[in-house]
Structures are given as structure tokens and as C-alpha cells.
C-alpha positions in Angstrom: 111.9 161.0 112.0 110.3 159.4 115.1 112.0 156.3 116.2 109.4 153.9 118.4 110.9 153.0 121.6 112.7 149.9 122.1 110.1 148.2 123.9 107.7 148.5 121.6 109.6 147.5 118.6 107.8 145.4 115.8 109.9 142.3 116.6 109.6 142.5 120.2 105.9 142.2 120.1 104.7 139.0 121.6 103.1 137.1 118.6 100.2 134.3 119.2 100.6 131.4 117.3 97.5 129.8 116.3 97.3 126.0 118.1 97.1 122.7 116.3 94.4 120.7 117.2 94.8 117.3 118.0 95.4 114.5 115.5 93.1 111.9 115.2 89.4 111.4 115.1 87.1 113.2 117.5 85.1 109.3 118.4 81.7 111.0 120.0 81.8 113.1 116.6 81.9 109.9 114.8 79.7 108.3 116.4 76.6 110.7 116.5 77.4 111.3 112.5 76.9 107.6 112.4 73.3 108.0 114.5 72.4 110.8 112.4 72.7 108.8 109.6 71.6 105.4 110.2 69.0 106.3 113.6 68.2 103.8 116.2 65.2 102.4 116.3 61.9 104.4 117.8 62.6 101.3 120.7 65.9 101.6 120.9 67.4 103.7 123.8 70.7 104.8 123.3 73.6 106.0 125.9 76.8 107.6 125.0 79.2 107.6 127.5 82.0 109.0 125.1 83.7 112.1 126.1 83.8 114.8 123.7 87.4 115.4 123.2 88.4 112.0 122.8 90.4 111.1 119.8 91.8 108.0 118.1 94.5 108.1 115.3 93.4 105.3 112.9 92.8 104.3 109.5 89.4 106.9 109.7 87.6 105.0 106.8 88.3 101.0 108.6 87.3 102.3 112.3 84.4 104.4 111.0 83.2 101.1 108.7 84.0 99.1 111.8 81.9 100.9 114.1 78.9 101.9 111.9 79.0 97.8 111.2 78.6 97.0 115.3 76.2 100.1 116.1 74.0 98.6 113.1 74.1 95.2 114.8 74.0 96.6 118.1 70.3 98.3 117.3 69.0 94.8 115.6 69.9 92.8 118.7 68.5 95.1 120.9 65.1 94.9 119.4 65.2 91.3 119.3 62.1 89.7 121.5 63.5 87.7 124.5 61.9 85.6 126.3 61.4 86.9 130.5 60.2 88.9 133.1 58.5 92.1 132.4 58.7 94.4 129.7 61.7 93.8 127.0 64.8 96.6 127.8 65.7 97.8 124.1 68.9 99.4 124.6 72.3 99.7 123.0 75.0 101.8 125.5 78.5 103.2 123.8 81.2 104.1 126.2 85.0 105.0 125.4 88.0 104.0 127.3 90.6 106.0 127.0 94.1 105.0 129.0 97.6 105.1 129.0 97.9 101.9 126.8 95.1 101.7 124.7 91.5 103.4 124.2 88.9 100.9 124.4 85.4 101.4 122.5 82.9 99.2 123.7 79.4 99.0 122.0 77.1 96.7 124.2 73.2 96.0 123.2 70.3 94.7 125.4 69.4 91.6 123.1 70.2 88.1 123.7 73.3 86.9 124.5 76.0 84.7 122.6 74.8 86.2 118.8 77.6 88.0 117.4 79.2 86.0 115.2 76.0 85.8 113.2 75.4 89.9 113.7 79.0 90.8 112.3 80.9 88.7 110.2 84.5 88.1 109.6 84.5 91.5 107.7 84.1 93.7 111.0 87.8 91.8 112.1 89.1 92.5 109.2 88.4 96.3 109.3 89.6 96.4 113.1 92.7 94.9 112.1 93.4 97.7 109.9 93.5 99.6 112.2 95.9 97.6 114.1 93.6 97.2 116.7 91.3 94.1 118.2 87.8 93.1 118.6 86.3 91.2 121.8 83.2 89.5 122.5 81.6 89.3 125.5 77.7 87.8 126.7 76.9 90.8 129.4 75.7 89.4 132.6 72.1 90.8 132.4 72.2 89.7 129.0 72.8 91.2 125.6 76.1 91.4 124.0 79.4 93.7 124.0 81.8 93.9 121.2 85.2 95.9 122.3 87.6 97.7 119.7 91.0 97.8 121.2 93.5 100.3 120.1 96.8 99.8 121.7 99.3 103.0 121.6 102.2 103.0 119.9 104.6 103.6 122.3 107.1 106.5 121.2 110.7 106.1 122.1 113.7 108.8 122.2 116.8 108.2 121.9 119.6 110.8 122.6 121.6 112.7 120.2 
């Protein structure tokens, strides 16, 4: 009987162990699922500056609710007429934060300014909330709106044994 040599043994073999992806959900996935589904407008350009890999941990079904809510809003304002110079911009522009202390989504549109509350009611609060999170307003300066979902992290403490 043929012994295998030591170093080759069956439990010295160096064994690969499959990696666990992140938790949480992959945002830009998210967000184009939420395009494909509901499209912008033929006038409506939208941007996406949302890195691939970023992820949020959340209540999925609140944030996803929340953010198909504003990117609905987002395309309705931007096709709203204003009155100006030149040709109308129709555009709605999505851009992820993602820092040490919180990721930031911010969904800002090209229509007129100081018209949120009346685009997204109380209910797009309420949804942010549950995911422990919180939602600002702001006119842009070149006019339009952008709404920001806040996400703070939990911050993670270890105590000694």
C-alpha cells in the first residue's frame, strides 16, 4: 500500500473558501430596476452618479418605496414648463454619497424650485424613517429641487473579553 507523501496529504491541501458578498442593497442596482420599470420621460435626461458597488443595509422594501416615490417626482418636476431664457433643461441627476458616517442619496430634478412638499407627501418621511434614516430639501441654485436620504451608520463598538 502506497502512502501519499506528507506534503500532499488530503488535509494539508489549501482549501478556498467561497466569499460572502456584502450585506445590504447594491443602490445603482436599485435604482436602474426602478428606471426599468417606471422610465423617464422621452424629455427627461437622466445621470447616475452612483457607483456600482455601493450598498446600503436597510429596511429594502421602505428605501426601495422611498426612492421609486422621489425618482417619480423627480421626472414630473423636471418636465414642468418654467418660465426663462432659452430652451427648458429637463433633467433629473442621482448621485450617492457614501462616507464614514453616513451614505447620502441625493435625487435632484431640473424643474422649479420650492415644490416638494406638494410632489411627495408626508408618506415619503414616513418610509425614510423606517429606515432610520432622514430626508432633506433643498431649492438648487440653478433651480430645480434636491431631496437627500440620509443613512447614518450604526457605529459598532467592541468591548474586551
Amino acid at each position: 500500500m502506497r502512502h501519499a507523501p506528507a506534503d500532499h496529504a488530503p488535509d494539508s491541501e489549501p482549501r478556498i473558501l467561497p466569499l460572502v458578498p456584502p450585506a445590504g442593497l447594491r443602490v445603482r442596482d436599485l435604482i436602474e430596476s426602478i428606471v426599468a420599470d417606471r422610465p423617464a420621460p422621452a424629455a427627461v435626461r437622466l445621470a447616475l452618479d452612483v457607483p456600482a458597488d455601493t450598498r446600503v443595509t436597510a429596511d429594502a422594501a421602505a428605501f426601495r418605496a422611498a426612492v421609486e416615490r422621489l425618482v417619480a417626482s423627480a421626472f414630473v418636476a423636471a418636465t414642468a414648463v418654467t418660465p426663462g431664457d432659452g430652451p427648458p433643461l429637463h433633467e433629473v441627476v442621482v448621485t450617492a454619497i457614501d462616507g464614514p458616517d453616513a451614505f447620502e442619496l441625493e435625487i435632484a430634478d431640473s424643474g422649479p424650485s420650492g415644490s416638494f412638499d406638494a410632489r411627495c407627501p408626508a408618506a415619503v418621511r414616513e418610509l425614510v424613517d423606517r429606515c432610520g434614516g432622514t430626508l432633506g430639501v433643498a431649492d438648487c441654485a440653478e433651480g430645480g429641487t434636491a431631496v437627500t436620504i440620509r443613512l447614518p451608520r450604526r457605529a459598532v463598538r467592541r468591548q474586551a473579553a
